[in-house]
N, CA, C and O atoms as a Tinker XYZ file with bonds, in Angstrom:
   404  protein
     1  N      3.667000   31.126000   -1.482000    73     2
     2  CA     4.474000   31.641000   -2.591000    64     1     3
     3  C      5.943000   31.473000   -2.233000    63     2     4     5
     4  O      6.320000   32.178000   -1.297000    81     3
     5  N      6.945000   30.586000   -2.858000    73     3     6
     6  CA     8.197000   30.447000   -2.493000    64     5     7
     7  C      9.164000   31.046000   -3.238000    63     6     8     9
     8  O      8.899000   31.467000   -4.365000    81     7
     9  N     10.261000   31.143000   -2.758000    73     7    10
    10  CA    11.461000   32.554000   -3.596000    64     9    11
    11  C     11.979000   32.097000   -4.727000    63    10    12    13
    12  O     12.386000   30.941000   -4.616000    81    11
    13  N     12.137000   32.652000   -5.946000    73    11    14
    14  CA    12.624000   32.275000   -6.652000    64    13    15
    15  C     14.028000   32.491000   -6.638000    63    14    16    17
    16  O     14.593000   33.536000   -6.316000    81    15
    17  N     14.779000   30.960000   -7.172000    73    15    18
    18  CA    16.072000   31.005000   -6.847000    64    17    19
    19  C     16.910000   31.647000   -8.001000    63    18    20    21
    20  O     16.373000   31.758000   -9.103000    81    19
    21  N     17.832000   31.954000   -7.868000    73    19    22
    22  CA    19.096000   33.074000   -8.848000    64    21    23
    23  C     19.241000   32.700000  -10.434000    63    22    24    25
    24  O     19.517000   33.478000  -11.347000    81    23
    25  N     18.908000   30.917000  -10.537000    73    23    26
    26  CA    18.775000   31.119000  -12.175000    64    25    27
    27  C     17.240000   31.327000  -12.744000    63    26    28    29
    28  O     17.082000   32.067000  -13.715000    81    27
    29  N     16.396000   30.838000  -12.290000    73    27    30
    30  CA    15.214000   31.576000  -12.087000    64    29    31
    31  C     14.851000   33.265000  -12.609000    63    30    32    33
    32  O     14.144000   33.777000  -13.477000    81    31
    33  N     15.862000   33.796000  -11.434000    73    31    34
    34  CA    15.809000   35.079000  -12.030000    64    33    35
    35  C     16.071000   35.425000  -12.839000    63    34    36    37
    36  O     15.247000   35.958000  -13.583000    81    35
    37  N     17.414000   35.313000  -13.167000    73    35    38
    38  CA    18.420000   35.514000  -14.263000    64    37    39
    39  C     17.121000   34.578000  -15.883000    63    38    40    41
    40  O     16.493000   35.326000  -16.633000    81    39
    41  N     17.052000   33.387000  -16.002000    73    39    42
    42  CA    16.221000   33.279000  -16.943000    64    41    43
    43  C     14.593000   34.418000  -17.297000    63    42    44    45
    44  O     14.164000   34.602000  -18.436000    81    43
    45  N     14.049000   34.932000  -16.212000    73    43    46
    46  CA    13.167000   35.726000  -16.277000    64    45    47
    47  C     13.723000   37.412000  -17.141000    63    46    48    49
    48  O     13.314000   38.113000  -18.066000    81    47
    49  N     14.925000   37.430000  -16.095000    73    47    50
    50  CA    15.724000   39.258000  -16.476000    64    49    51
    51  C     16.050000   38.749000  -18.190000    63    50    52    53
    52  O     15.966000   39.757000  -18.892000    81    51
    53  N     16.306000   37.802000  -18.833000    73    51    54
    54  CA    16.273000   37.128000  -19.720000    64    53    55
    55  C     15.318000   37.645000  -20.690000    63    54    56    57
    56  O     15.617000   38.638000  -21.353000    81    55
    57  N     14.154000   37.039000  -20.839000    73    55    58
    58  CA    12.771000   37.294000  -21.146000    64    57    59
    59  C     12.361000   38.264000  -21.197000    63    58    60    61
    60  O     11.673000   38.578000  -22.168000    81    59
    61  N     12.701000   39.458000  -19.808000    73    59    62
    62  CA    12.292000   40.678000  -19.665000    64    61    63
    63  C     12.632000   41.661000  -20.637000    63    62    64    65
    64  O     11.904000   42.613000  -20.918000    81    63
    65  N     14.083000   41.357000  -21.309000    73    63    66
    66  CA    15.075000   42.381000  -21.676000    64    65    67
    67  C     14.167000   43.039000  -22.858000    63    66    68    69
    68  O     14.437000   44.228000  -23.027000    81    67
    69  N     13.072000   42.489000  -23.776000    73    67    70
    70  CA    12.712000   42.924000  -24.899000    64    69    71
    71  C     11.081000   43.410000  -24.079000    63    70    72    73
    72  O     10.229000   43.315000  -24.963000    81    71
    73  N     10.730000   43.655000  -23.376000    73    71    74
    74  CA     9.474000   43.989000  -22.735000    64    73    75
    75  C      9.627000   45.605000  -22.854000    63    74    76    77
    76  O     10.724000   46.131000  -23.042000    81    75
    77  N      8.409000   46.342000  -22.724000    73    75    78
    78  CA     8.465000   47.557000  -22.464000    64    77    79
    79  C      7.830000   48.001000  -21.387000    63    78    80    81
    80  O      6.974000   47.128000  -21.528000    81    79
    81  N      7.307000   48.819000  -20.011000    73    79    82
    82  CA     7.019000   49.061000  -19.084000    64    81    83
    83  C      5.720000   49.427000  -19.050000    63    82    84    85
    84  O      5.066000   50.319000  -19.591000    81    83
    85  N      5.501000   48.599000  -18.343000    73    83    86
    86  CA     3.569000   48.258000  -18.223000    64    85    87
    87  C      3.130000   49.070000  -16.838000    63    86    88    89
    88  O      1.934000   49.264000  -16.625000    81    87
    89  N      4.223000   49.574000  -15.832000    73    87    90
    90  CA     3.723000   50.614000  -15.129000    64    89    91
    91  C      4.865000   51.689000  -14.826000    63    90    92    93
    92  O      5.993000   51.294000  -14.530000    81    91
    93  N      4.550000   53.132000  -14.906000    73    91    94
    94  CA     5.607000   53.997000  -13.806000    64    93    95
    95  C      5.110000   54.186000  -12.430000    63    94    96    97
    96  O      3.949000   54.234000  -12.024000    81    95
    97  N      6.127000   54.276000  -11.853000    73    95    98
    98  CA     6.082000   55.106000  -10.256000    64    97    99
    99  C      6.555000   56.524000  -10.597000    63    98   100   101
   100  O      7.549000   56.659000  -11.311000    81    99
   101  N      5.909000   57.562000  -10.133000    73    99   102
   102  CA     5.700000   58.898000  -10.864000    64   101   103
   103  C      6.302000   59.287000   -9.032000    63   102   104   105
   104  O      6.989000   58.710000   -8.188000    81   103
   105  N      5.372000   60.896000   -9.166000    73   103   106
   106  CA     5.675000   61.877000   -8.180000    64   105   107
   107  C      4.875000   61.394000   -6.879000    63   106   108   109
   108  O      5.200000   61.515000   -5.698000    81   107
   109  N      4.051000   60.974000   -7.283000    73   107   110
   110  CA     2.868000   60.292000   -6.338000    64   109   111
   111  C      3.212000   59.016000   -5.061000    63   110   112   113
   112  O      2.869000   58.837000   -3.892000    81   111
   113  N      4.308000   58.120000   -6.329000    73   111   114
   114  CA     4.672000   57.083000   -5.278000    64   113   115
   115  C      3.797000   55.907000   -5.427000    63   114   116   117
   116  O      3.784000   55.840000   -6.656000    81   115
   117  N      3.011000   54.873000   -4.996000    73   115   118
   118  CA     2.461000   53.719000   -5.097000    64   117   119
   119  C      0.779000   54.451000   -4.343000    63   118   120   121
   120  O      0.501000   54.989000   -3.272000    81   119
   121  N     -0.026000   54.080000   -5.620000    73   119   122
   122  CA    -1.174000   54.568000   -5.180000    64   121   123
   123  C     -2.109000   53.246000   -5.318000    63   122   124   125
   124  O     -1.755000   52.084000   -5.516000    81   123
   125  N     -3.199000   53.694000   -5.181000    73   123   126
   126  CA    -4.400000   52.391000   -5.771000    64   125   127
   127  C     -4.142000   52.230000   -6.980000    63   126   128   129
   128  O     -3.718000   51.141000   -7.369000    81   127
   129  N     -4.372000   53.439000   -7.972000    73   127   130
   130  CA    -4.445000   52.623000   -9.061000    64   129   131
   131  C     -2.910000   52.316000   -9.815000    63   130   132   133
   132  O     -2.763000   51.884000  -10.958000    81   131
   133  N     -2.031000   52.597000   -9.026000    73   131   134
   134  CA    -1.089000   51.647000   -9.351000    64   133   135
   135  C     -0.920000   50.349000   -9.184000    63   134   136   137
   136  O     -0.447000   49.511000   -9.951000    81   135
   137  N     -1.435000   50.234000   -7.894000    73   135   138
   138  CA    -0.964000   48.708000   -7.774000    64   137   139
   139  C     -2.391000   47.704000   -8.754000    63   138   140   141
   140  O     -2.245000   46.560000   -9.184000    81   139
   141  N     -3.244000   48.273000   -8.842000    73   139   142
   142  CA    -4.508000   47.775000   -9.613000    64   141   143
   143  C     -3.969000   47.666000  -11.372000    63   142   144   145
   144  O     -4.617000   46.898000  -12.084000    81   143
   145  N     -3.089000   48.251000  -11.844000    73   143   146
   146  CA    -2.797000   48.533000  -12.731000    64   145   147
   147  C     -1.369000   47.577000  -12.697000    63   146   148   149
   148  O     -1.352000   47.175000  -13.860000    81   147
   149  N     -0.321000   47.060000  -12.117000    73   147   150
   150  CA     0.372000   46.226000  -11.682000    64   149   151
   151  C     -0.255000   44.924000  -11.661000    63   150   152   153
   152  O      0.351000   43.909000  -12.001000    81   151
   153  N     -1.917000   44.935000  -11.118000    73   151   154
   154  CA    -2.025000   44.091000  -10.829000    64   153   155
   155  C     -2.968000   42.895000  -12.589000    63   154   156   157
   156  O     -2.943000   41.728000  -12.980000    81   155
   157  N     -3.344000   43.660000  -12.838000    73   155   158
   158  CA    -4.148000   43.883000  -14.077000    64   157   159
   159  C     -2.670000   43.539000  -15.173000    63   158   160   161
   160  O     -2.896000   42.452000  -15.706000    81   159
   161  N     -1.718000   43.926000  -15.505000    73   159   162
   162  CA    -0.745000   43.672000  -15.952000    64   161   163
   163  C     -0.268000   42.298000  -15.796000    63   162   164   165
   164  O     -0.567000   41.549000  -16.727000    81   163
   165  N      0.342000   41.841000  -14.921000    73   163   166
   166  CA     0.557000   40.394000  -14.041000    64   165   167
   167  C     -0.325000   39.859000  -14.537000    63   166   168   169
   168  O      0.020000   39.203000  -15.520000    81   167
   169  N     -1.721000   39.816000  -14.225000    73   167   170
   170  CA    -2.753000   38.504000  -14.723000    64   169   171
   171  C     -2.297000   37.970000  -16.247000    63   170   172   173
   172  O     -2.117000   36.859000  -16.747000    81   171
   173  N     -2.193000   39.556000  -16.784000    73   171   174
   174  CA    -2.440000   39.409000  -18.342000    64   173   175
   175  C     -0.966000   39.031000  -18.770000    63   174   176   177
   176  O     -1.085000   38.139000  -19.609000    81   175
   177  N      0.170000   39.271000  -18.596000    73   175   178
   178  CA     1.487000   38.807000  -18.666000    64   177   179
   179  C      2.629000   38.096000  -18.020000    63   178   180   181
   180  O      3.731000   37.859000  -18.513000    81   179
   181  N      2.144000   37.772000  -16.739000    73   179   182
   182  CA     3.167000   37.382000  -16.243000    64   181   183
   183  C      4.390000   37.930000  -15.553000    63   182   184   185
   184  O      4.800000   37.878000  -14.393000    81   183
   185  N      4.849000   38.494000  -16.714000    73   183   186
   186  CA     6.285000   38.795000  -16.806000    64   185   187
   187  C      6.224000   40.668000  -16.347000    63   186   188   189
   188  O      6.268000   41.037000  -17.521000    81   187
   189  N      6.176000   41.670000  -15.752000    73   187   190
   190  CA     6.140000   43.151000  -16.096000    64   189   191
   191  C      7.404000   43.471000  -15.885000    63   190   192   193
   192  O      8.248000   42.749000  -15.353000    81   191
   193  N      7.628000   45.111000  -16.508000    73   191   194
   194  CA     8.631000   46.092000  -16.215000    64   193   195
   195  C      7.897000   47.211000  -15.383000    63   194   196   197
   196  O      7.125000   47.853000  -16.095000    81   195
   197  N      7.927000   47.595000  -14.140000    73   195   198
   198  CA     7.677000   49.216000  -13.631000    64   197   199
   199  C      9.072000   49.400000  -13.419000    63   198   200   201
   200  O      9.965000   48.747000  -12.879000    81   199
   201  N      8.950000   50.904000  -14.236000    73   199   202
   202  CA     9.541000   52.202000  -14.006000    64   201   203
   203  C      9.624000   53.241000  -13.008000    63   202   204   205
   204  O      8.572000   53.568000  -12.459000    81   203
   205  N     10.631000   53.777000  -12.703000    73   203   206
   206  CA    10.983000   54.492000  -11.689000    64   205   207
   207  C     10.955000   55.790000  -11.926000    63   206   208   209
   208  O     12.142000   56.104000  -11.834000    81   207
   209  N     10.332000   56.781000  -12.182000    73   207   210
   210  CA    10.656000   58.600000  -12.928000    64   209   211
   211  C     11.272000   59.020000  -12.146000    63   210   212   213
   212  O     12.496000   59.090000  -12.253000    81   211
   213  N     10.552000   59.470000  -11.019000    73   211   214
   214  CA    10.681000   60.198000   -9.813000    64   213   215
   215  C     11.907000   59.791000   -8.571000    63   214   216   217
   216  O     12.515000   60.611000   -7.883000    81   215
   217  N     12.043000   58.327000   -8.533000    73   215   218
   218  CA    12.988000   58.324000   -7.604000    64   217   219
   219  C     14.332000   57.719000   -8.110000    63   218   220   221
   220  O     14.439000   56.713000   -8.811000    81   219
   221  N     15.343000   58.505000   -7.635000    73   219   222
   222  CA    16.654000   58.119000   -8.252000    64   221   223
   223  C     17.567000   57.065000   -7.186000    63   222   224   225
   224  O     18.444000   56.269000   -7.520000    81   223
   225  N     17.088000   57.328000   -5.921000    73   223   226
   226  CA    18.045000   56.562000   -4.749000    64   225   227
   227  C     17.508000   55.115000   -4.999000    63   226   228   229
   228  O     16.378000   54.637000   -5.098000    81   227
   229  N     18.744000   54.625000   -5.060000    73   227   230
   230  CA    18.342000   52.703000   -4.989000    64   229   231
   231  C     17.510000   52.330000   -3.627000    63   230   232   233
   232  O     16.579000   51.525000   -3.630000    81   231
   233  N     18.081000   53.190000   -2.185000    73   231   234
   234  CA    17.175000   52.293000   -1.104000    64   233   235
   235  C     15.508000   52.921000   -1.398000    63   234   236   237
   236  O     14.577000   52.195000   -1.050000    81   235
   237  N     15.243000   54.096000   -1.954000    73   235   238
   238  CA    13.940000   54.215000   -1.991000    64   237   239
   239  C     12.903000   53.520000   -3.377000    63   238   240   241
   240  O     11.688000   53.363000   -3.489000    81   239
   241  N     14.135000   53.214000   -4.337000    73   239   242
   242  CA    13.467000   52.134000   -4.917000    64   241   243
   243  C     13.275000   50.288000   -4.609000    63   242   244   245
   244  O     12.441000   49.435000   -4.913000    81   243
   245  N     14.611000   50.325000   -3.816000    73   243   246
   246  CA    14.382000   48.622000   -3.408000    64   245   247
   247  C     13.129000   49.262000   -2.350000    63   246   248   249
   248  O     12.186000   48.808000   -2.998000    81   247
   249  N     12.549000   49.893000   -1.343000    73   247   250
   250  CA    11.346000   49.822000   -0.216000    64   249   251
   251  C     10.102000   49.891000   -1.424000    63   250   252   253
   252  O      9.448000   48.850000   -1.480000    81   251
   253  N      9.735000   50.847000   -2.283000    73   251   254
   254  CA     8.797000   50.774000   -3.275000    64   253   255
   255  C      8.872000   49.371000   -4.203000    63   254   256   257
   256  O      7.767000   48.989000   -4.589000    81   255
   257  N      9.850000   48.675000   -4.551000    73   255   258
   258  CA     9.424000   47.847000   -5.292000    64   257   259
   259  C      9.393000   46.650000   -4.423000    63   258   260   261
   260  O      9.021000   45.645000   -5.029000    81   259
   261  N      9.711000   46.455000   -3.041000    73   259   262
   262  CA     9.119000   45.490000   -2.141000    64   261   263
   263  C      7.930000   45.682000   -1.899000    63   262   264   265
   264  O      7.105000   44.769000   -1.861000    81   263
   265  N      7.676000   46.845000   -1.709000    73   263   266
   266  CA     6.061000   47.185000   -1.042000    64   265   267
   267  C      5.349000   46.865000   -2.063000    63   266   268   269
   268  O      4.439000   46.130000   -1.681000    81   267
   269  N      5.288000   47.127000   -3.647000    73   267   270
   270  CA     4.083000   46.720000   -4.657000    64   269   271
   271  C      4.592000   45.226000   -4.684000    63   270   272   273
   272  O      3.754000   44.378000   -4.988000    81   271
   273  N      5.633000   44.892000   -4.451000    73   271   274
   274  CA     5.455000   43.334000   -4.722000    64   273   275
   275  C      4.550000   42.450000   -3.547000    63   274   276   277
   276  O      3.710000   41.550000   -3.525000    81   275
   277  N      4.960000   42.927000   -3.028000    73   275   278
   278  CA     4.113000   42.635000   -1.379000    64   277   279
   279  C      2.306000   42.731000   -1.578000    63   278   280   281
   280  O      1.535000   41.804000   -1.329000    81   279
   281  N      1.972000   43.907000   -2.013000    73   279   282
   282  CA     0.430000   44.385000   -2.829000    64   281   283
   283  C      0.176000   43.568000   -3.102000    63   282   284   285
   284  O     -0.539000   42.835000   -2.419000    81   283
   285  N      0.926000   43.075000   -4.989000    73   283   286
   286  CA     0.830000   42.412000   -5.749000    64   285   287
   287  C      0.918000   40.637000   -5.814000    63   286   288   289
   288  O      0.458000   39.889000   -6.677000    81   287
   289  N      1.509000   40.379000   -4.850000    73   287   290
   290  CA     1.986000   39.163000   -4.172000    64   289   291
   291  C      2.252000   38.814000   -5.346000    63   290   292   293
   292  O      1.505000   38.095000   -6.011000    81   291
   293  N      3.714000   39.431000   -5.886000    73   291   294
   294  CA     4.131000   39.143000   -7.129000    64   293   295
   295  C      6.175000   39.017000   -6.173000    63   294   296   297
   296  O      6.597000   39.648000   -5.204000    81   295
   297  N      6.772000   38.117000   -6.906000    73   295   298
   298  CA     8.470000   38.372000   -6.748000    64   297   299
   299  C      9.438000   38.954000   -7.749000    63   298   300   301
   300  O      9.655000   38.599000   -8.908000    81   299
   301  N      9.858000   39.726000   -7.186000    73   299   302
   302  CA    10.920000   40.311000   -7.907000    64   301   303
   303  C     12.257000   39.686000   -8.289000    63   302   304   305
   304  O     13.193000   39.270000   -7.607000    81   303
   305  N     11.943000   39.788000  -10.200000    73   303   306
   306  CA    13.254000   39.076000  -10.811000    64   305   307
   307  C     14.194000   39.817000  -11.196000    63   306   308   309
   308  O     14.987000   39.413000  -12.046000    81   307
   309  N     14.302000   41.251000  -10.555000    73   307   310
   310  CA    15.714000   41.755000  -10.613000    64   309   311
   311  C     15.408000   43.524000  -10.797000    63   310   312   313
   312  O     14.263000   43.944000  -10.631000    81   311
   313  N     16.473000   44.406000  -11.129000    73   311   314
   314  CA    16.277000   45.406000  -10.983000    64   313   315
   315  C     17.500000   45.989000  -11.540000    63   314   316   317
   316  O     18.596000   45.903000  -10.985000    81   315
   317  N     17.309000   46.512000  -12.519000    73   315   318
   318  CA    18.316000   47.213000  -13.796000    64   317   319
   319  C     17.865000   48.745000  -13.689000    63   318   320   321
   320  O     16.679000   49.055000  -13.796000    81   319
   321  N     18.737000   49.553000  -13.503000    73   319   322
   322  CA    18.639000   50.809000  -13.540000    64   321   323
   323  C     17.549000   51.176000  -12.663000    63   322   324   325
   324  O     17.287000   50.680000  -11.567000    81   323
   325  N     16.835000   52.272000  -13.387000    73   323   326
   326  CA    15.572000   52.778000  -12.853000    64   325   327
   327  C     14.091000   51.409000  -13.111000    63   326   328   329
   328  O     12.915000   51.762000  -13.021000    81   327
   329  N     14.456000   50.059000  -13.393000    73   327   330
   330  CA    13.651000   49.367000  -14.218000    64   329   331
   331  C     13.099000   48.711000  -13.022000    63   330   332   333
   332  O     13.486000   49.590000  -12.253000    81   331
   333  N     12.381000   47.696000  -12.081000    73   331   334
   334  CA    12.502000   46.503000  -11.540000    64   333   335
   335  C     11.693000   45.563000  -12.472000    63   334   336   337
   336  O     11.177000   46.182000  -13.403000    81   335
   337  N     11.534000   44.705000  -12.467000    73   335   338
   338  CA    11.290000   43.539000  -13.104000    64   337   339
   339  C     10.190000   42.277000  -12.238000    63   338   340   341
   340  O     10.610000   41.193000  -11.833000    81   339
   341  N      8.937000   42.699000  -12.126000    73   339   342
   342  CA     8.219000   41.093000  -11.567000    64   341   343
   343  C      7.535000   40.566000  -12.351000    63   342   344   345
   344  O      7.149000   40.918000  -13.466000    81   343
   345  N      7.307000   39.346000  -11.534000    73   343   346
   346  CA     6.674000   37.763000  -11.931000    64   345   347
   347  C      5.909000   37.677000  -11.297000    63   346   348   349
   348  O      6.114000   38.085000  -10.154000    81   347
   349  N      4.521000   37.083000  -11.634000    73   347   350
   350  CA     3.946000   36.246000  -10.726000    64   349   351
   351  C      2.929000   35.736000  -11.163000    63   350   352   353
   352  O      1.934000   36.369000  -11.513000    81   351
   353  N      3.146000   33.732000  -11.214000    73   351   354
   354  CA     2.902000   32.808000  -12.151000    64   353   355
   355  C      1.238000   32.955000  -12.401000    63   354   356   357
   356  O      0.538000   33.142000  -11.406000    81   355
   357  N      0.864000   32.906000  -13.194000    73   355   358
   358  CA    -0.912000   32.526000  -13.417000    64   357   359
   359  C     -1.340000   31.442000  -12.394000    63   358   360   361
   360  O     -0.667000   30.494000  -11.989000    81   359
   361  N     -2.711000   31.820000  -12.039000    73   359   362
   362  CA    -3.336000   30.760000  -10.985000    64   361   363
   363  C     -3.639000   29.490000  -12.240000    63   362   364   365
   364  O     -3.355000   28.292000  -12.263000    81   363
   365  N     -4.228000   30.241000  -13.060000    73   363   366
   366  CA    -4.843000   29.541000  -14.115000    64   365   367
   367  C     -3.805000   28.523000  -14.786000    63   366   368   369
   368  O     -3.068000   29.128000  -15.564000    81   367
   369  N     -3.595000   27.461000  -14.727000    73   367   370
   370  CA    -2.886000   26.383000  -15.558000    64   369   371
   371  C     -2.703000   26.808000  -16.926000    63   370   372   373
   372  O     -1.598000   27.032000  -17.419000    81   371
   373  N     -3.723000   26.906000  -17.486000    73   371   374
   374  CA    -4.110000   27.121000  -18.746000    64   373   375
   375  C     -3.481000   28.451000  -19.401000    63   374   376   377
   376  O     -2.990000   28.433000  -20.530000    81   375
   377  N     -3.527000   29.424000  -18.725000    73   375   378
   378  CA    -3.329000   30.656000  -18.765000    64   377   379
   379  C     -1.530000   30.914000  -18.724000    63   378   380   381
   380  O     -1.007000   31.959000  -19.110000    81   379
   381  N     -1.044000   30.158000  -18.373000    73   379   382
   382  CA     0.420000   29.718000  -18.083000    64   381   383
   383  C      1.442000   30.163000  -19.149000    63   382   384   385
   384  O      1.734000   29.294000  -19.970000    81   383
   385  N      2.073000   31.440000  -19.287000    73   383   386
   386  CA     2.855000   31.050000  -20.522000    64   385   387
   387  C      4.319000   30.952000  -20.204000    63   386   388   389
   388  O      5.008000   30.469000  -21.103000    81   387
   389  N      5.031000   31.374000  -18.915000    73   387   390
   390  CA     6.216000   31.094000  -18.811000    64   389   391
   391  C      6.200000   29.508000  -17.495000    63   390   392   393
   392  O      5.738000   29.150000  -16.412000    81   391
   393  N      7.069000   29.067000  -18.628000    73   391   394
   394  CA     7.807000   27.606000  -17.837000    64   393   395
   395  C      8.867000   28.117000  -16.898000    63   394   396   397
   396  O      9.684000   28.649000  -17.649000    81   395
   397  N      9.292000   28.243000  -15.668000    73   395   398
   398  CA    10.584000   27.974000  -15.305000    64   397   399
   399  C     11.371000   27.107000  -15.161000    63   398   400   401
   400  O     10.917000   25.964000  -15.108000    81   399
   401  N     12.488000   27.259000  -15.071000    73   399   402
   402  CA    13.323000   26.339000  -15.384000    64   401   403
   403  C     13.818000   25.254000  -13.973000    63   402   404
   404  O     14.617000   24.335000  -14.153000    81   403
């Protein structure tokens, strides 16, 4: 899986802006069925928003949204507010709906 580079992102945070949040991180923090639910999301879109409720500090959200990306073996296309933003392309050809650029 290789990094996606800065317009990459920026075209994804793009795309993202009209999405609505397909998971929160609550009081709990990253459980099973979060990341199963992350992960279940991704197949079916591609593109997700998880939400942040519970934590307000940026370094404890950049370690949580590395760690489910890490789970998820999904990359992160950016991180707006309480929002982060991943990708991670379909295995399936077919199944494919974002092109990058």
């Amino acid at each position: 899986m290789k990094e996606l580079k800065g317009s990459q992102k920026k075209y994804l945070r793009g795309l993202a802006h009209n999405l609505n949040p397909s998971a929160f991180v609550g009081q709990k923090g990253i459980t099973e069925a979060l990341i199963g639910e992350i992960d279940k999301a991704l197949k079916a879109s591609e593109l997700i928003k998880v939400k942040f409720n519970d934590y307000k500090e940026k370094e404890q959200k950049n370690a949580l949204i590395k760690e489910i990306a890490k789970a998820t073996q999904s990359h992160i296309a950016g991180m707006i507010g309480h929002v982060a933003i991943l990708y991670r392309q379909n295995s399936d050809v077919e199944k494919q709906h974002i092109r990058l650029p």
